[in-house]
C-alpha positions in Angstrom: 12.4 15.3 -7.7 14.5 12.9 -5.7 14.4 11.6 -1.9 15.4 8.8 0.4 12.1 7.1 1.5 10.5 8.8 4.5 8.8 5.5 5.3 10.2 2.2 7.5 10.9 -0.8 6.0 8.6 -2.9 8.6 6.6 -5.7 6.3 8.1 -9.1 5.8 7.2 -11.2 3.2 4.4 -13.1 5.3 3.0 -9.3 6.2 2.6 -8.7 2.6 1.2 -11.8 1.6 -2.0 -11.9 4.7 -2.6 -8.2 3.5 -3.4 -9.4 0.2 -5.2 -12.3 0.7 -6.9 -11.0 3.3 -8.4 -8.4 0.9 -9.3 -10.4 -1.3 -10.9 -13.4 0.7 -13.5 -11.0 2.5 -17.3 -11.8 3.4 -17.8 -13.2 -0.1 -17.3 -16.6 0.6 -19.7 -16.8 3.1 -22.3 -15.3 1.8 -22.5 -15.8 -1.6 -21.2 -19.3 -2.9 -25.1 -20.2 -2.7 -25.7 -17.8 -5.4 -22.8 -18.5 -7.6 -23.8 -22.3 -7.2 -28.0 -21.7 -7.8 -26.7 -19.7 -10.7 -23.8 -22.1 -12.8 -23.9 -24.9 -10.3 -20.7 -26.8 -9.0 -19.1 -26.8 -12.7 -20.0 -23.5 -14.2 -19.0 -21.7 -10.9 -15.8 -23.5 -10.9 -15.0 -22.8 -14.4 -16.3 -19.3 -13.7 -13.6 -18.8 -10.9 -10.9 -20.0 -13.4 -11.8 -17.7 -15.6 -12.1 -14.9 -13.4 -8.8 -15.4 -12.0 -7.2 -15.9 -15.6 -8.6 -12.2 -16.2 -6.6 -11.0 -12.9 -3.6 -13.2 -12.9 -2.7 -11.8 -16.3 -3.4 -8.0 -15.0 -1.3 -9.2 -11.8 1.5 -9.9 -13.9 1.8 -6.8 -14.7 1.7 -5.2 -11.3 4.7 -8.3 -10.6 6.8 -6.3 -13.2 5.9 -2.9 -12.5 6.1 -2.9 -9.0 9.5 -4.8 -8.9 10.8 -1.9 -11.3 9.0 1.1 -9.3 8.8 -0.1 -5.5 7.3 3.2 -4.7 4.2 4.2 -2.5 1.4 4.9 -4.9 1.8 1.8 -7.2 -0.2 2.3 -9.8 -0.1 6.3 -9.7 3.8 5.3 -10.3 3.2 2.8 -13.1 0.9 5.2 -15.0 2.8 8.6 -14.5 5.9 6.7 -16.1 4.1 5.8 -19.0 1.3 8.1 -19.5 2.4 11.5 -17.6 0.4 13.2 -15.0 -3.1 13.4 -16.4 -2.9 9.8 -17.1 -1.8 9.4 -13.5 -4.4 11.2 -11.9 -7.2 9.8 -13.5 -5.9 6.1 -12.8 -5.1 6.8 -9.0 -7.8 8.4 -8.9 -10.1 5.7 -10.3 -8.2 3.4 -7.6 -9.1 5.3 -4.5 -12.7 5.2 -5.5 -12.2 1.3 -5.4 -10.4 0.7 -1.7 -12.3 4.3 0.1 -15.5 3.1 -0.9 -15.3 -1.0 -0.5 -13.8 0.6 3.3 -16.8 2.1 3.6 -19.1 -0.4 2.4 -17.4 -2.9 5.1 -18.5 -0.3 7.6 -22.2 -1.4 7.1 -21.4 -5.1 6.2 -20.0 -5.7 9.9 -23.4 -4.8 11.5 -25.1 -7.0 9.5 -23.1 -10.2 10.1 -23.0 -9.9 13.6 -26.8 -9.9 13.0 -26.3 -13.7 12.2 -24.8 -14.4 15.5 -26.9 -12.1 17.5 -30.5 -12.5 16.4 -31.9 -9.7 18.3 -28.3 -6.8 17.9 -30.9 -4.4 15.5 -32.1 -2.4 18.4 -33.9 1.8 18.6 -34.8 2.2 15.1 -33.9 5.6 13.6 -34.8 5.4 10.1 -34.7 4.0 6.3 -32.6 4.7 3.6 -33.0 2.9 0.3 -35.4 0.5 1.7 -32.7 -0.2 4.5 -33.7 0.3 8.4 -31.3 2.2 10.3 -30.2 1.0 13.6 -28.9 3.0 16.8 -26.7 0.0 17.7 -25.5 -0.5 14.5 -24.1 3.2 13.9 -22.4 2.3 17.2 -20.9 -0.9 16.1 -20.0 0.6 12.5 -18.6 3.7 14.2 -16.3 2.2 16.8 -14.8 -0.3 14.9 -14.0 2.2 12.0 -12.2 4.3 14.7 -10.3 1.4 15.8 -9.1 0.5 12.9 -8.3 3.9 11.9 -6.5 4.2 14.7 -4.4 0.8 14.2 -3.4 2.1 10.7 -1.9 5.4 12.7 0.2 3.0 14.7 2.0 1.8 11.7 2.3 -0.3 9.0 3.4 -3.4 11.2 0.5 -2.9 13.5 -2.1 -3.3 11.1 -0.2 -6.4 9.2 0.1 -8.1 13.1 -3.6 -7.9 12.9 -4.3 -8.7 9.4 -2.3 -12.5 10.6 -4.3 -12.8 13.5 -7.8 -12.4 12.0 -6.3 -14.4 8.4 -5.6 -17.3 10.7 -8.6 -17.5 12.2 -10.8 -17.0 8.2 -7.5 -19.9 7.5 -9.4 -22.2 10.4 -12.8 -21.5 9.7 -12.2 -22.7 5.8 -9.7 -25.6 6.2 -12.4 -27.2 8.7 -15.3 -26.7 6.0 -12.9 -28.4 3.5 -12.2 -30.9 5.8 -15.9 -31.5 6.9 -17.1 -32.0 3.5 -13.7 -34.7 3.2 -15.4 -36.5 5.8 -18.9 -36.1 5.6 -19.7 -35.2 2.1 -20.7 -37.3 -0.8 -19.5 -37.3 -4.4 -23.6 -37.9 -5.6 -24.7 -34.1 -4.5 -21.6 -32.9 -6.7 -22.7 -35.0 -9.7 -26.5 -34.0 -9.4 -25.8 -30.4 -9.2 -23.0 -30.0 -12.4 -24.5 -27.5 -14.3 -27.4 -24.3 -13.1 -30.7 -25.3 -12.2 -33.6 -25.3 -15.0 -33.4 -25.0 -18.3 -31.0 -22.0 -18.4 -28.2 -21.0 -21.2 -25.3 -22.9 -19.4 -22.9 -20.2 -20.7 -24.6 -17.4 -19.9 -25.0 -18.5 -16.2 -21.3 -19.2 -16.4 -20.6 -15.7 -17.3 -23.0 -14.1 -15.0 -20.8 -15.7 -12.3 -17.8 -14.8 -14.4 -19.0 -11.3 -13.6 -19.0 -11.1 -9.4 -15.3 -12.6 -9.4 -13.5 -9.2 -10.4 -14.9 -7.4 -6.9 -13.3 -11.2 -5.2 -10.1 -10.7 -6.4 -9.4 -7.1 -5.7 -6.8 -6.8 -3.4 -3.4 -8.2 -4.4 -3.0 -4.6 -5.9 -2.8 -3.3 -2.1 1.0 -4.5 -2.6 2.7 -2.3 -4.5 0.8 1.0 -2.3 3.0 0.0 0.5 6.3 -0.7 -1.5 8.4 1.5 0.5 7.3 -0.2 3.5 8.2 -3.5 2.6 11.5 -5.3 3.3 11.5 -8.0 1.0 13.9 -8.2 -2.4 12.0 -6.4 -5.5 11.9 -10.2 -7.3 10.3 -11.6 -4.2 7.7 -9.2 -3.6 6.2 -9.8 -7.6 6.2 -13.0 -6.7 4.2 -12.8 -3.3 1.4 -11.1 -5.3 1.1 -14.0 -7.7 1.2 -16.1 -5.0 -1.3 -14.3 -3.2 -3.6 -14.2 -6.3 -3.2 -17.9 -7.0 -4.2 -18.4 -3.2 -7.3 -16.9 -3.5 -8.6 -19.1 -6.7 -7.5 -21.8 -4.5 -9.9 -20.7 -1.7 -12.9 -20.1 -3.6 -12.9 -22.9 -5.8 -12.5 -25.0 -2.3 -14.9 -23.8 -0.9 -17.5 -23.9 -3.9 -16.0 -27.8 -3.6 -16.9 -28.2 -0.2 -20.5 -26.9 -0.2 -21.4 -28.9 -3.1 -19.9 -31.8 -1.5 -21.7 -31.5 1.6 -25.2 -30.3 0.4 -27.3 -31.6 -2.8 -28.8 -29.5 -5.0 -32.6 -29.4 -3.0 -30.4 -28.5 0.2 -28.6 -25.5 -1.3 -31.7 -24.3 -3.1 -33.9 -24.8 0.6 -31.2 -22.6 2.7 -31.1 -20.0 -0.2 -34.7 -19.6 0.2 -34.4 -19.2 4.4 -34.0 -16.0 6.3 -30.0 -16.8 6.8 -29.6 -17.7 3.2 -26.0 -18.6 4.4 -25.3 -21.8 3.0 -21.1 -21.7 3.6 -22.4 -22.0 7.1 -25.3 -23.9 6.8 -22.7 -26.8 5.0 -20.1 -26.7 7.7 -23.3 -27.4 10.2 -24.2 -30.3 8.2 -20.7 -31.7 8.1 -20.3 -31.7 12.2 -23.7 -32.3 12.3 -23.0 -28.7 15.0 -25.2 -25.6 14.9 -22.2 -24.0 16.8 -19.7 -24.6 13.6 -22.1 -22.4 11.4 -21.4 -19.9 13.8 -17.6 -20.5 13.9 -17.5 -19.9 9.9 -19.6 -16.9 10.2 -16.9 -15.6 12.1 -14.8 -16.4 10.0 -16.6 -14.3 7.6 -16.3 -11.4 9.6 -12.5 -11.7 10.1 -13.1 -11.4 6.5 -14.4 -8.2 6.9 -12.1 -6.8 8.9 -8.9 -7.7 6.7 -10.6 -6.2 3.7 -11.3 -3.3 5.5 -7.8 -3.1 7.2 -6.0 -3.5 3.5 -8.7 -1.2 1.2 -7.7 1.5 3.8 -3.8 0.8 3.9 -4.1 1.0 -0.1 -5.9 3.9 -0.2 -4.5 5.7 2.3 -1.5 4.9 0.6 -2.5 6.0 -2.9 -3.8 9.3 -1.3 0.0 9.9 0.3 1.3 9.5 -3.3 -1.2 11.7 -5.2 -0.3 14.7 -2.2 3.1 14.0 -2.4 3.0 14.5 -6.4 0.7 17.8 -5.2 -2.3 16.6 -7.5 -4.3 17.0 -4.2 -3.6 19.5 -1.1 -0.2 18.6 -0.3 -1.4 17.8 3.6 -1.9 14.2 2.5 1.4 14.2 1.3 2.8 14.1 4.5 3.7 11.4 7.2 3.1 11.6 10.9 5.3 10.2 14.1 4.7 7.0 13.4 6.1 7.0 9.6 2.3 6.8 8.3 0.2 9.0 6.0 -1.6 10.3 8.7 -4.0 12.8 7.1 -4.9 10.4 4.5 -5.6 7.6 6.7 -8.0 10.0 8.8 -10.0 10.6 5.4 -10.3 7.0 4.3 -11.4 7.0 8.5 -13.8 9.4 8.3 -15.5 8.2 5.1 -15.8 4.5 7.3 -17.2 6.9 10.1 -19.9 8.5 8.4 -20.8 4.8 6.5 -23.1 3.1 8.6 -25.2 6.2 8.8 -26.2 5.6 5.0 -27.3 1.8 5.7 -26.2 -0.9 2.7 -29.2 -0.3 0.3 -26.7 3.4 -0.5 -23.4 1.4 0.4 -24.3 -1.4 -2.1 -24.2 1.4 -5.0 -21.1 2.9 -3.8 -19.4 -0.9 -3.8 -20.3 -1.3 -7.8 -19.0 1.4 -8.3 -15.8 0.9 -6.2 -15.1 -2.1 -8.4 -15.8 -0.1 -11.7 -13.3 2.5 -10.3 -10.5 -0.6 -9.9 -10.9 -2.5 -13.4 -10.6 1.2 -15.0 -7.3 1.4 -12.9 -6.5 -2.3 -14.3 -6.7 -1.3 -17.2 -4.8 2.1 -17.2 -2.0 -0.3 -15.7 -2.0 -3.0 -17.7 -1.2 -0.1 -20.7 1.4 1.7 -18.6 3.1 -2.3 -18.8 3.0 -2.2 -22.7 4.1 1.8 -23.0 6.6 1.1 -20.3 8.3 -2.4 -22.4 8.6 -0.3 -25.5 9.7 3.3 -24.0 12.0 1.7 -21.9 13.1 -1.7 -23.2 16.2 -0.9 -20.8 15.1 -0.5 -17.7 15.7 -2.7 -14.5 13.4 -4.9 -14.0 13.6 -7.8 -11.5 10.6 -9.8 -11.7 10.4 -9.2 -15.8 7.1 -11.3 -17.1 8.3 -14.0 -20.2 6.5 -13.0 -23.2 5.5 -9.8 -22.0 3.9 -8.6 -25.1 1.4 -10.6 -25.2 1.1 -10.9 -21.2 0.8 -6.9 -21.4 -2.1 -7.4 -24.8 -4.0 -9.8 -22.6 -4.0 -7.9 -19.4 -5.0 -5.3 -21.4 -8.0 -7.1 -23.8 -8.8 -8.7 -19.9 -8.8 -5.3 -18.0 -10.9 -4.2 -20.8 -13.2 -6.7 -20.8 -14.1 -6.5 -17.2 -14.4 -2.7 -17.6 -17.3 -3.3 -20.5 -19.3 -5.6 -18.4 -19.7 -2.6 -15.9 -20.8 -0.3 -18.9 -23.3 -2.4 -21.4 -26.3 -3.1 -19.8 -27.7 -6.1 -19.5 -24.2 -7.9 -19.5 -24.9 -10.8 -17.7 -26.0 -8.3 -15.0 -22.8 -6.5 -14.5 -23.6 -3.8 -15.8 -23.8 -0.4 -13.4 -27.6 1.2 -12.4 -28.2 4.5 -12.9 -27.7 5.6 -8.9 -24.0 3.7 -9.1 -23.5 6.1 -12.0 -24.5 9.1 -10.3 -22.0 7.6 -7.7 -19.3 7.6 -10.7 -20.2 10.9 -11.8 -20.3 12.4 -8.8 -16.1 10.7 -7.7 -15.3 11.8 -11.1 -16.4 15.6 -10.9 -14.9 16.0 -7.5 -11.5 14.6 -9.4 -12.0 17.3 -12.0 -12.4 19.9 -9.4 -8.7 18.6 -7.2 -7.3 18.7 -11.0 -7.7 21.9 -11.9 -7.8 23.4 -8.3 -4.4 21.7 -7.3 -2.7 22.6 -11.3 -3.9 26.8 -10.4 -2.3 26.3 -6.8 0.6 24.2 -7.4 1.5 25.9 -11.0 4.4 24.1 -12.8 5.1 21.7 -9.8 1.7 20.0 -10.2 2.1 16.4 -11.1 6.0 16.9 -10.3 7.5 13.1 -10.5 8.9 11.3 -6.8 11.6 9.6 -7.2 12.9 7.2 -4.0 16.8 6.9 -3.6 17.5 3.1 -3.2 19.5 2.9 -0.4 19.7 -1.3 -0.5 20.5 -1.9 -3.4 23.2 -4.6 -4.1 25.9 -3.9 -6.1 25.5 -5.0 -9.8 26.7 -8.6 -11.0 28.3 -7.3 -14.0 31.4 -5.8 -11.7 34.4 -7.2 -12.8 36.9 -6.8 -10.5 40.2 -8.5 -10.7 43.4 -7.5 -8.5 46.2 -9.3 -10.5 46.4 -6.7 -13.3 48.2 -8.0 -16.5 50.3 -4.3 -16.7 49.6 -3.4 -12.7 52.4 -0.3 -13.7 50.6 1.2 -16.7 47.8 3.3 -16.9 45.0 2.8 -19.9 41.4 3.0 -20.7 39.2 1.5 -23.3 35.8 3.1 -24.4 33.4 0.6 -26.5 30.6 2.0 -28.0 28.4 -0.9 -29.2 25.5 -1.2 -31.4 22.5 -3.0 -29.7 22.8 -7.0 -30.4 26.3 -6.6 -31.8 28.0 -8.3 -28.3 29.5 -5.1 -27.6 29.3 -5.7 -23.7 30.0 -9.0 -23.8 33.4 -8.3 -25.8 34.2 -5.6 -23.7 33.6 -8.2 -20.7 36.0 -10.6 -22.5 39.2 -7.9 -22.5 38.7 -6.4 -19.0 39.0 -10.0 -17.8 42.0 -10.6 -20.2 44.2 -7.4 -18.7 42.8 -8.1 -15.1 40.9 -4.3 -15.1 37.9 -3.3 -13.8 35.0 -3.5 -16.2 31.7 -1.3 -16.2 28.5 -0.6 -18.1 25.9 1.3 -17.6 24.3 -0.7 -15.1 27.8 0.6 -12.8 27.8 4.3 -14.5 24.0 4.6 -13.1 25.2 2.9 -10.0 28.2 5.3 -9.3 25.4 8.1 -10.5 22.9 7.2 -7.3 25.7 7.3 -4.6 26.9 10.5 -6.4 23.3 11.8 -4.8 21.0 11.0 -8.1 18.0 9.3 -8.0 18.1 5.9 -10.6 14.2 6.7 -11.5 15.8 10.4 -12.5 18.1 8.7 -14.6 16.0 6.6 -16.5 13.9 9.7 -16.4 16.7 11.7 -18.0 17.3 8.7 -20.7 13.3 8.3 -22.1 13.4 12.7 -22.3 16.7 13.0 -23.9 16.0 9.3 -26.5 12.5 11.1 -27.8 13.9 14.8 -27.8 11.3 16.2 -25.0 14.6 18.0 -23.4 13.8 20.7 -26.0 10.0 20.3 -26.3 8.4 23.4 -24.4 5.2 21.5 -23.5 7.6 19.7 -20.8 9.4 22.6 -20.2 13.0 23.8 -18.8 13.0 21.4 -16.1 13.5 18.3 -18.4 16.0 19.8 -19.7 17.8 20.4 -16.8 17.2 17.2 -15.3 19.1 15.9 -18.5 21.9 17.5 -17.7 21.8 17.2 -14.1 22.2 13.7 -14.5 24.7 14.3 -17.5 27.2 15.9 -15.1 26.9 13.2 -12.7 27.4 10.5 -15.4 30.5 12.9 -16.7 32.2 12.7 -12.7 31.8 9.0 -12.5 33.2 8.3 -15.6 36.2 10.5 -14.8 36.2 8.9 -11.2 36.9 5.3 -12.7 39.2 6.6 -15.5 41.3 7.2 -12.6 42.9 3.5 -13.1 43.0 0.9 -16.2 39.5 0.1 -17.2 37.3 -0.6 -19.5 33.9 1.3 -20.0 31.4 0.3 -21.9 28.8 3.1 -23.2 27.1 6.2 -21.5 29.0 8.2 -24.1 32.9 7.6 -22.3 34.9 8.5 -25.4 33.4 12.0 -25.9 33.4 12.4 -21.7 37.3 11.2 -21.7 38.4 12.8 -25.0 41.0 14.7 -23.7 42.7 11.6 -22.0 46.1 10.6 -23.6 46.1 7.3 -22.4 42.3 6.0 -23.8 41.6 3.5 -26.9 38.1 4.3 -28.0 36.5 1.3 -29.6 33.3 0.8 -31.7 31.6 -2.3 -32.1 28.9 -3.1 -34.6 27.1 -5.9 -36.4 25.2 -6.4 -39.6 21.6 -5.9 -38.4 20.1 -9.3 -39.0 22.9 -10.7 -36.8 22.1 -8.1 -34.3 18.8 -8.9 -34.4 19.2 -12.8 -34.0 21.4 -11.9 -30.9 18.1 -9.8 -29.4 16.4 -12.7 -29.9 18.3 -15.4 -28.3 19.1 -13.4 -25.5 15.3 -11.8 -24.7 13.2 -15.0 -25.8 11.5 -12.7 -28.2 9.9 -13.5 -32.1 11.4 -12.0 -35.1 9.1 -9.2 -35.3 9.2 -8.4 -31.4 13.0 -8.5 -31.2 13.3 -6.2 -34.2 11.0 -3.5 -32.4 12.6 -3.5 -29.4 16.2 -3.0 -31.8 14.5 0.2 -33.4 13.5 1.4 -30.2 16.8 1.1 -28.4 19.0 2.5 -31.3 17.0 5.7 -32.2 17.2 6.4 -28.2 20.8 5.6 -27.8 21.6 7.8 -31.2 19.7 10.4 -29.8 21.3 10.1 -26.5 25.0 10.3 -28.2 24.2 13.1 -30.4 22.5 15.6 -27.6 25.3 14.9 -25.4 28.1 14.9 -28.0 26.4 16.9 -30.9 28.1 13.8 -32.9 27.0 11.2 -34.9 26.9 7.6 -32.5 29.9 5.0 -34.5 31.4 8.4 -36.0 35.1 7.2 -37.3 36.5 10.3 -36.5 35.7 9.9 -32.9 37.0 6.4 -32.7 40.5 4.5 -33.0 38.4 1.8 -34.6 35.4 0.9 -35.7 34.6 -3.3 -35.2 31.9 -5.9 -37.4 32.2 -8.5 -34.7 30.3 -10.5 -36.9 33.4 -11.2 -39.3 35.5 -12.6 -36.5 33.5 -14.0 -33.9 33.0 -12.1 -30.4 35.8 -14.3 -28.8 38.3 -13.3 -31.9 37.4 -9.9 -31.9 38.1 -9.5 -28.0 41.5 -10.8 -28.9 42.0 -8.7 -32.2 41.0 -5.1 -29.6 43.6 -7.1 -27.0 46.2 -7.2 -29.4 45.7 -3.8 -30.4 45.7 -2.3 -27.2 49.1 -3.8 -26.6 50.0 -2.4 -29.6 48.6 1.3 -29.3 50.2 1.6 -25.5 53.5 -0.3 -25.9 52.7 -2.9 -22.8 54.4 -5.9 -24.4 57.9 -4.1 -24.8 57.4 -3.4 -21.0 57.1 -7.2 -20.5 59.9 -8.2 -22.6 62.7 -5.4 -21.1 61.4 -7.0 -17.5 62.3 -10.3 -19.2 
């Protein structure tokens, strides 16, 4: 199914980026660099951070791609329903919302207990205990209100929420550039060298890996990006980009930080705070540096800025993610829908009310729900990271402005990374990752109530369950590859030229070469698909259309009729623009123009092929790939582009006896054999006898 967009376009690059960061930056920080430091000290936390963001960056790689390919709402429910079909997609959009719903939730509680740390005395009228936790009248208030406000912000609009995500991410920007700066001044290099490694006589990289473990829950956040694609107003290249960036950022951050304290405080000073009723030692460092009581307090607020922009993105994301799961009717289509203010209204009032109804648990409950939050993102990681590698080898083809170098094995590490993270959550004892039995009851319980939308939503919806969105791009620029030159070489005669082309055998480029020769218009498929949109279909649809028809599904009955005619929707409108440039001297290269013009009188179809090793050798140099790689990717693009021919012709692709000639372009050269199909069409249409009588 195909539609313009219903939301703005209201984010900026800068809006993107704050959202982000802000989610990932957090409380964390603040409250626990003592413990990563106690644990691995100033070396094995640093190295831990490294090689926690190695594990991410290589996952956020993958989103770069993905999301520059698919800038839809719903991100990864995109990314995986692409690759893996519905099921797929529910469970890994589902497995996300538990991550941003719950971590909103958990922020709910977290607030209350920070201002605590300015305000001494805030707990006030006791209520009761849950988990070993005290309930709080004044802290249900606090909780309450602020998750209404910001529920309420995120009704507003997109914009309105990213105006307050700069506001609060320059003030956390502050708070950490004058502990950095402090420690410059005031710290000494000797605490850094007596505190290298953990404490005690520990297994060095165990303790590294045990801080290796908390930096997955850090760094979720950059994934927020690609929820709120259809809001953003930056160019698809640009916004992969900003979520490296972003990712890279936060590294940055922590491992500064981790430098600061340990530059500030020695080892007996860390391990004294840790043991006090604060146990803050972020602030307790930036106190020592001004020698200020007052500056601990202006990094704890900081910290709860922190708060507040995690809170603000996890809801944006999974408010978002909710929008895209209604609109695809896996859930009651009511969150499916936007409100007055182009936002997902119903689905931001659930994320609300789960914030709402938080602080009445108290952390010692909200500290299960958060492990298992970040249990519910790596399993989306991970479910991404495979929709990359599906995605690069069912659809070699596809448009991809931000494409990763070396995506294989970018997409096999994201993967073995994404995997990785997810087993440290399952084995027990994994350095203390893994998940208690109460945070599995918390999984178990997320994941029955996704069984129950599943089935309840595929009995309502019937065969539209799980039906695919697809956004008409409305700014997209006009392809380079036009060719477009107004002094024709025959401006009074009337001809078209058809190549068909094996992959690597310079068909395109050739083609290139002779529209630029007779001064005619030149288009591929890139332009046929382009012509296709304005027509009134959807580009996803025809790439849609493509993957169906290259692995036969338009005549499987498990997908049904409506593959089929989606085919030939899009077949029809690929017919009419062909037609529609055929109108004047052209050349066309592909999307099956000499069966769609073979009634023409006045059309040269041309077929250009290779042996396969030189083919191959072409793939390479032009994709960057190895031997083996570049050879898949050949296989994988032929059998679809054969099968694409033959359902739309019932003909064999290269047949002679739908060609004028068939072409080795390996036996003259691309250049020569350009000139050889010039000469020829000269030949085959009489333009030079025109040229001479007119001499």
């Amino acid at each position: 199914m195909e539609q313009k967009s219903k939301f703005d376009k209201v984010m900026g690059a800068w809006d993107i980026l704050v959202i982000a960061f802000g989610a990932m930056i957090g409380w964390g920080w603040v409250i626990n660099s003592g413990d990563w430091i106690t644990t691995a000290g100033f070396a094995g936390s640093m190295i831990a951070m490294l090689i926690g963001g190695l594990m991410v960056f290589f996952v956020g790689l993958t989103y770069a791609e993905l999301t520059s390919a698919m800038p839809q709402c719903g991100g990864e429910h995109v990314f995986s329903y692409r690759a893996m079909g519905p099921t797929g997609s529910f469970v890994c959009t589902w497995m996300i919302i538990l991550g941003y719903v719950a971590t909103s939730a958990f922020e709910a509680t977290a607030l209350p207990t920070v201002i605590t740390y300015l305000f001494p005395d805030f707990n006030q009228v006791y209520l009761y205990s849950i988990a070993g936790k005290d309930i709080y009248l004044t802290t249900i208030i606090l909780g309450v209100g602020v998750a209404i406000l910001i529920t309420i912000i995120n009704i507003k609009g997109a914009k309105t929420a990213a105006i307050l995500q700069t506001v609060l991410t320059a003030i956390i920007a502050i708070a950490g550039i004058l502990l950095v700066v402090g420690s410059a001044v005031n710290g000494d290099a000797s605490n850094i060298t007596g505190q290298m490694w953990e404490s005690g006589a520990g297994n060095t990289l165990g303790s590294v890996f045990k801080v290796a473990c908390m930096t997955p829950f850090l760094f979720i956040g950059f994934d927020v990006i690609p929820q709120a694609a259809e809001e953003i107003s930056v160019p698809y290249k640009k916004i992969g980009k900003i979520m490296l960036l972003s990712i890279f950022l936060a590294v940055a951050w922590y491992l500064l930080i981790i430098f600061a304290v340990c530059y500030i405080m020695p080892q007996s000073a860390i391990a004294q705070e840790m043991n006090s009723q604060n146990g803050l030692v972020s602030a307790k460092a930036i106190e020592i540096a001004f020698r200020s009581p007052l500056m601990g307090k202006v990094l704890i607020i900081g910290g709860l800025c922190g708060i507040i922009t995690s809170w603000n993105s996890f809801l944006m994301g999974g408010s978002r993610a909710l929008y895209s799961m209604g609109e695809s009717l896996m859930i009651p289509k009511m969150f499916g829908k936007l409100g007055k203010n182009k936002t997902p209204e119903a689905a931001i009032i659930l994320c609300g009310i789960a914030c709402v109804a938080a602080p009445f648990f108290g952390r010692g409950v909200l500290v299960w729900l958060v492990d298992a939050a970040s249990f519910g993102c790596v399993i989306a990681y991970m479910f991404v990271s495979i929709s990359f590698c599906i995605l690069r080898k069912k659809k070699p083809e596809m448009e991809r402005p931000y494409k990763v170098k070396a995506g294989g094995f970018v997409g096999a590490m994201a993967v073995i990374m994404a995997g990785f993270m997810t087993l440290l959550y399952i084995i027990p004892a994994s350095f203390s990752a893994a998940l208690v039995w109460q945070e599995w009851v918390v999984v178990g319980i997320w994941l029955a109530l996704g069984v129950f939308f599943y089935f309840y939503s595929k009995r309502k919806y019937g065969e539209e369950f799980g039906r695919d969105i697809f956004i008409v791009d409305e700014t997209k620029a006009v392809p380079e590859e036009t060719v477009a030159l107004p002094d024709a070489k025959y401006p009074d005669r009337h001809f078209v030229i058809t190549v068909g082309c094996e992959y690597g055998s310079g068909g395109p480029e050739i083609a290139r070469m002779v529209a630029e020769y007779f001064g005619i218009e030149y288009y591929d498929r890139d332009l046929v698909d382009k012509v296709v949109q304005e027509i009134g279909v959807d580009k996803g649809l025809v790439e849609e259309a493509d993957t169906r028809i290259g692995v036969r599904y338009a005549f499987d009955t498990s997908y049904g009729v409506r593959y089929a005619n989606l085919s030939n929707r899009v077949i029809d409108a690929q017919f009419q623009a062909i037609h529609e440039f055929a109108k004047n001297s052209c050349v066309i290269v592909g999307r099956s123009s000499d069966y769609i013009l073979k009634d023409s009188s006045d059309v040269m179809n041309v077929f250009i092929y290779a042996p396969k090793e030189d083919e191959i050798a072409s793939v390479m140099k032009r994709s960057g790939l190895n031997q083996h790689k570049a050879e898949e990717e050949w296989e994988n693009v032929e059998k679809s582009q054969h099968a694409r021919h033959e359902y739309i012709t019932g003909k064999k692709r290269g047949d002679r006896h739908t060609r004028d000639i068939l072409l080795n372009s390996s036996l003259l050269g691309w250049e020569a054999t350009a000139q050889f199909i010039e000469e020829l069409v000269e030949r085959k249409f009489n333009l030079t006898e025109n040229l001479e009588k007119e001499a």
